[in-house]
C-alpha positions in Angstrom: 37.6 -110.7 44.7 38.4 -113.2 47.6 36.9 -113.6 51.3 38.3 -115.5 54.2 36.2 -116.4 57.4 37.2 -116.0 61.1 35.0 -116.9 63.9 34.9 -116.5 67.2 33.5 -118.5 70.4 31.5 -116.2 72.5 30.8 -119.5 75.3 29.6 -118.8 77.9 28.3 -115.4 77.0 25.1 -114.0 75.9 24.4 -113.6 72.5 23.2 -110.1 72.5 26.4 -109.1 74.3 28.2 -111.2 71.4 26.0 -109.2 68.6 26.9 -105.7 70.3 30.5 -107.3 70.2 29.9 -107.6 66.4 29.1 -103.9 66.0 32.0 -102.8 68.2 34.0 -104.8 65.9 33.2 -104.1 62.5 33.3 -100.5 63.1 36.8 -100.6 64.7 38.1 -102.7 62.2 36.8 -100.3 59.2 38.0 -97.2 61.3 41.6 -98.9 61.7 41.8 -99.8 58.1 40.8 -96.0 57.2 43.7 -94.8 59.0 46.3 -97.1 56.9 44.5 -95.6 54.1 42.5 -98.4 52.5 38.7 -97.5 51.5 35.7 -99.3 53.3 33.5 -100.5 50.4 36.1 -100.0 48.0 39.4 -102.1 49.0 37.6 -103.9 51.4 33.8 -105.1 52.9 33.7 -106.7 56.5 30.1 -108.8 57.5 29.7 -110.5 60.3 26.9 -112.7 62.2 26.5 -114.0 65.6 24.7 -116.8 65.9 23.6 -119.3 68.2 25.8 -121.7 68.4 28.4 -119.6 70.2 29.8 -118.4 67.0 30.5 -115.2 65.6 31.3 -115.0 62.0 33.4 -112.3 60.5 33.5 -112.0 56.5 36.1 -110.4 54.9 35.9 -109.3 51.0 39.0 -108.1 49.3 41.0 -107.1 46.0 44.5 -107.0 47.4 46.6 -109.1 49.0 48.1 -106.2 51.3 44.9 -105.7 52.4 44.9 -108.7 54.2 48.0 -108.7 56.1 46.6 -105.2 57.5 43.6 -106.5 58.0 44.9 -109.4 60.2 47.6 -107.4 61.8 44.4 -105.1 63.2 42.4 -108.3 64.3 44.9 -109.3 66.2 45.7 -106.0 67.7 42.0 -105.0 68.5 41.8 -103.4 71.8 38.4 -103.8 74.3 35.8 -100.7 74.1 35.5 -97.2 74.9 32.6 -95.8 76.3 31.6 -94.2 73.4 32.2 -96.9 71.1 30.1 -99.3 72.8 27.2 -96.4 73.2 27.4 -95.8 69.7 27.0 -100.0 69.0 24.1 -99.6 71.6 22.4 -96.9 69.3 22.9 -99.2 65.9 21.4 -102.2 67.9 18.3 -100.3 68.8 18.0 -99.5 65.3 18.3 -102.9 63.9 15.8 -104.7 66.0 13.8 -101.6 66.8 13.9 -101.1 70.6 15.1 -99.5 73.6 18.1 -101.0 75.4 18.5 -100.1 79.0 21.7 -100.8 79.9 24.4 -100.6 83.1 28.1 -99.2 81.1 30.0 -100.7 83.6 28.5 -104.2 84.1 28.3 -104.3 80.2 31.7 -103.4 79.5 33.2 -105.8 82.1 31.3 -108.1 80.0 32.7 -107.0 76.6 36.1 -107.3 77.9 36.3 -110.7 78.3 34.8 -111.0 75.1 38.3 -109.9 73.6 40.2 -112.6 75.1 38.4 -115.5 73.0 40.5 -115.8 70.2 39.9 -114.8 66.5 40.1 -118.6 64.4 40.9 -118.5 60.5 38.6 -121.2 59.2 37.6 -122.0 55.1 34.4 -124.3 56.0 31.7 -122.9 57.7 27.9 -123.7 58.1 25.8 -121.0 59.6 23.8 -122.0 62.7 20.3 -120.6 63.5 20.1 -116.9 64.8 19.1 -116.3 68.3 16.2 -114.8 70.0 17.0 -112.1 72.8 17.5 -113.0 76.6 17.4 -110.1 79.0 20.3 -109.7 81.5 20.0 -107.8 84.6 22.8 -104.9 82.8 21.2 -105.2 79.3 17.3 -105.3 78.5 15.5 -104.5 75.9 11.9 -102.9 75.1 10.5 -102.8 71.9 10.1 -99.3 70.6 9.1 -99.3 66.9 7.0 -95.6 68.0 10.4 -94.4 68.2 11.3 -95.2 64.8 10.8 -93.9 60.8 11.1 -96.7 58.2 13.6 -94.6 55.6 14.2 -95.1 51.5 16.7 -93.7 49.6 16.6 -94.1 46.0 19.4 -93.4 43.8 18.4 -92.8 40.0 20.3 -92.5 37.4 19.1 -91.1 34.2 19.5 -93.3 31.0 20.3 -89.9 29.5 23.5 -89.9 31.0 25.0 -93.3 29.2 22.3 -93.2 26.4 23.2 -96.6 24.3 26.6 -96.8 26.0 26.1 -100.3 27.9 29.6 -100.2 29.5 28.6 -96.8 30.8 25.8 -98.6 32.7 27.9 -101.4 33.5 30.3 -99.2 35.3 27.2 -97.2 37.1 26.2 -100.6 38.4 28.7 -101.2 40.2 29.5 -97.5 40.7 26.1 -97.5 42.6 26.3 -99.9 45.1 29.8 -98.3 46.1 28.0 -95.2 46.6 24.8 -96.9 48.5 27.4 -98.2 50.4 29.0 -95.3 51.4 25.7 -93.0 52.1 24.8 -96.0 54.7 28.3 -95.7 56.3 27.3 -92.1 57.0 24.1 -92.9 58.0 25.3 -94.8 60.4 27.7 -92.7 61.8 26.2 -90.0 61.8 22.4 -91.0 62.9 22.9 -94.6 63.6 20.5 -95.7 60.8 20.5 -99.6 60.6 19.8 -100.6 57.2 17.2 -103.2 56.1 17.6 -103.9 52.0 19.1 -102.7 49.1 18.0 -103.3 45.4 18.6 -102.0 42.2 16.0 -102.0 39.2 16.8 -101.2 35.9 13.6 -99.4 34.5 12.6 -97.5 30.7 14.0 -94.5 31.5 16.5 -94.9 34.6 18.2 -97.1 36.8 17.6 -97.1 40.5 19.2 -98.6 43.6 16.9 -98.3 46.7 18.2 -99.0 50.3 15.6 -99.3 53.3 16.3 -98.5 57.0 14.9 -98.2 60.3 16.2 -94.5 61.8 15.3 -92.2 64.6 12.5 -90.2 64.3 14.6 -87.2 65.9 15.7 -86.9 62.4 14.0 -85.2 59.6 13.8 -85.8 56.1 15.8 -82.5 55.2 18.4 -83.7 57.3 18.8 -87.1 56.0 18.9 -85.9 52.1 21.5 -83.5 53.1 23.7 -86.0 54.7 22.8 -88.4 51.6 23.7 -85.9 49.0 27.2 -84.7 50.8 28.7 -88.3 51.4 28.8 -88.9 47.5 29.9 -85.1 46.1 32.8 -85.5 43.4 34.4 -83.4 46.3 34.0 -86.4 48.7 34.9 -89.1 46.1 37.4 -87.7 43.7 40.4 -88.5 46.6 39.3 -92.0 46.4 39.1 -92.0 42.7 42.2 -94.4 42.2 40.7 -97.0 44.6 37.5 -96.4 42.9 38.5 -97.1 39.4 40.7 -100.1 40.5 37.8 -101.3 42.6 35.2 -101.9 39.4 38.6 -102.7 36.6 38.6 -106.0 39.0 34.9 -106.6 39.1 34.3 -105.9 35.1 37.3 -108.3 34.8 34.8 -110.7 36.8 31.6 -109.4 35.1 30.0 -112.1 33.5 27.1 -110.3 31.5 28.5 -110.0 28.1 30.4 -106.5 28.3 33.5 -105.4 26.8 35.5 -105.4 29.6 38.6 -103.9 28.0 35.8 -100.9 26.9 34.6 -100.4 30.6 38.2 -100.5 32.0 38.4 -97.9 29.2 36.3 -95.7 30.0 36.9 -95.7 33.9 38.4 -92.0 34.0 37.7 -88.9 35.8 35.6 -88.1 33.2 32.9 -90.7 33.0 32.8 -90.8 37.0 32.1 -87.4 37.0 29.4 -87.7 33.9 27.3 -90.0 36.2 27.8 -88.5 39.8 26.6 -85.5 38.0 23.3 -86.8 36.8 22.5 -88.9 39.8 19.2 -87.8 41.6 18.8 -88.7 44.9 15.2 -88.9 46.7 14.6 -89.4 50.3 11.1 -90.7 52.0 9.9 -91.5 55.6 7.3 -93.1 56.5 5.5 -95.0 59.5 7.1 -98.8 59.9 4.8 -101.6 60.1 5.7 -105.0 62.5 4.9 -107.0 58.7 7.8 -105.2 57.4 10.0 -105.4 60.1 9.3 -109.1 59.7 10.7 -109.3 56.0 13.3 -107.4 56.6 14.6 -109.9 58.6 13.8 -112.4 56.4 15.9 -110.4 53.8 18.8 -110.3 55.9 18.9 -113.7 56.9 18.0 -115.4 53.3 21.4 -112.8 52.1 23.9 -114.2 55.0 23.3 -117.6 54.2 
């Protein structure tokens, strides 16, 4: 696994119009990489930050080398917003920080397009400078809104039943899980712009579980979100990205450093075993009422991981 930086100077602009930059970004760059084939979560992970010291930092995670050149090659050729790209950014902002954002498209996009022309800057040193508090503009205000909001957890549990003693079987679910966290939070946020808070994964007596936390709508229900949860991860959905998925953890239990066989787990990575676990997953889906205490660690969370 290997990550290069690149940051951006947003000067003079405002940070919120840089963090809504950030959003547009990301989710251009994963939808261009689609395209050319490559998996998000799987070949590659993008994270970015925007801070305030007029930086925006973008963090690329990959396997293969030709992932980079694409990668780069759509940096370089990313073209300013749509309309409904930076509406859609909007909606994921809202969910993040829990608001309202009234805003003026055309004042805001004239904004975002000048963003562009700052250039994108390699760099292999970089020391994160403090995050940023909001500052209204005319064209772009925000009111909090947490009433308008469900705190969401989705727990993903797998049996011990399903690897009994086998301990490469759970290494491979390990790392199997987060893909597939990953990838129910991708739909989540495409489909119902869910911004999500934390992710852990607990091995217990008789399972293991990786929970994710978000802030989503409340026009959404809980039927509705464990429907969407349970259809992003079918062996349907996953068995085209099988290949990418097996390669994925052969490099990572290569890397493992927890006393497995790794020749055993790159063993066992086969159509068989994948579909043994996706099988005996169980997914389970609560909403409840979001307090401002938890908003406030969540933050915390997410500012302790992108140090």
């Amino acid at each position: 696994m290997k990550t290069i930086f690149f940051t951006k100077n947003y000067k003079p602009h405002n940070w919120d119009i840089a963090h809504l930059y950030e959003h547009i970004v990301i989710a251009n760059l994963e939808d261009t990489l689609a395209k050319k084939g490559f998996v998000p979560d799987i070949d590659f992970f993008i994270f970015a930050n925007t801070f305030s010291g007029h930086l925006i930092k973008l963090s690329f995670v990959f396997y293969d080398d030709n992932t980079i050149s694409v990668f780069k090659e759509s940096l370089k050729n990313l073209q300013p917003p749509e309309d409904v790209q930076i509406t859609a950014a909007i909606k994921e902002v809202e969910a993040e920080d829990a608001c309202r954002i009234n805003f003026e498209i055309d004042a805001l996009k004239d904004a975002l397009n000048k963003l562009y022309n700052n250039d994108w800057q390699k760099t292999s040193n970089f020391k994160d400078p403090q995050d940023a508090d909001h500052e209204n503009l005319d064209y772009y205000k925000f009111i909090p809104a947490l009433e308008n909001f469900n705190g969401l957890r989705i727990k993903i549990k797998l049996p011990k039943t399903a690897y009994g003693q086998n301990d490469e079987n759970l290494a491979i679910f390990t790392r199997l899980s987060v893909i597939l966290a990953d990838t129910i939070s991708r739909e989540l946020r495409k489909k119902t712009y869910a911004y999500c808070k934390m992710s852990d994964t607990l091995q217990e007596k008789e399972s293991t579980t990786v929970t994710a936390g978000y802030l989503i709508s409340k026009t959404f229900s809980k039927k509705e979100v464990l429907k969407l949860a349970r259809e992003s991860i079918t062996q349907k959905k996953l068995h085209p990205k099988y290949k990418q998925i097996k390669n994925h953890i052969a490099v990572w239990a290569k890397n493992y450093k927890h006393g497995f066989d790794k020749d055993k787990i790159i063993e066992l990575l086969n159509s068989r075993t994948l579909d043994l676990l996706l099988s005996s997953i169980k997914i389970d889906v609560s909403l409840s009422k979001p307090t401002q205490d938890e908003i406030k660690r969540w933050r915390e969370i997410n500012s302790d991981q992108s140090e």
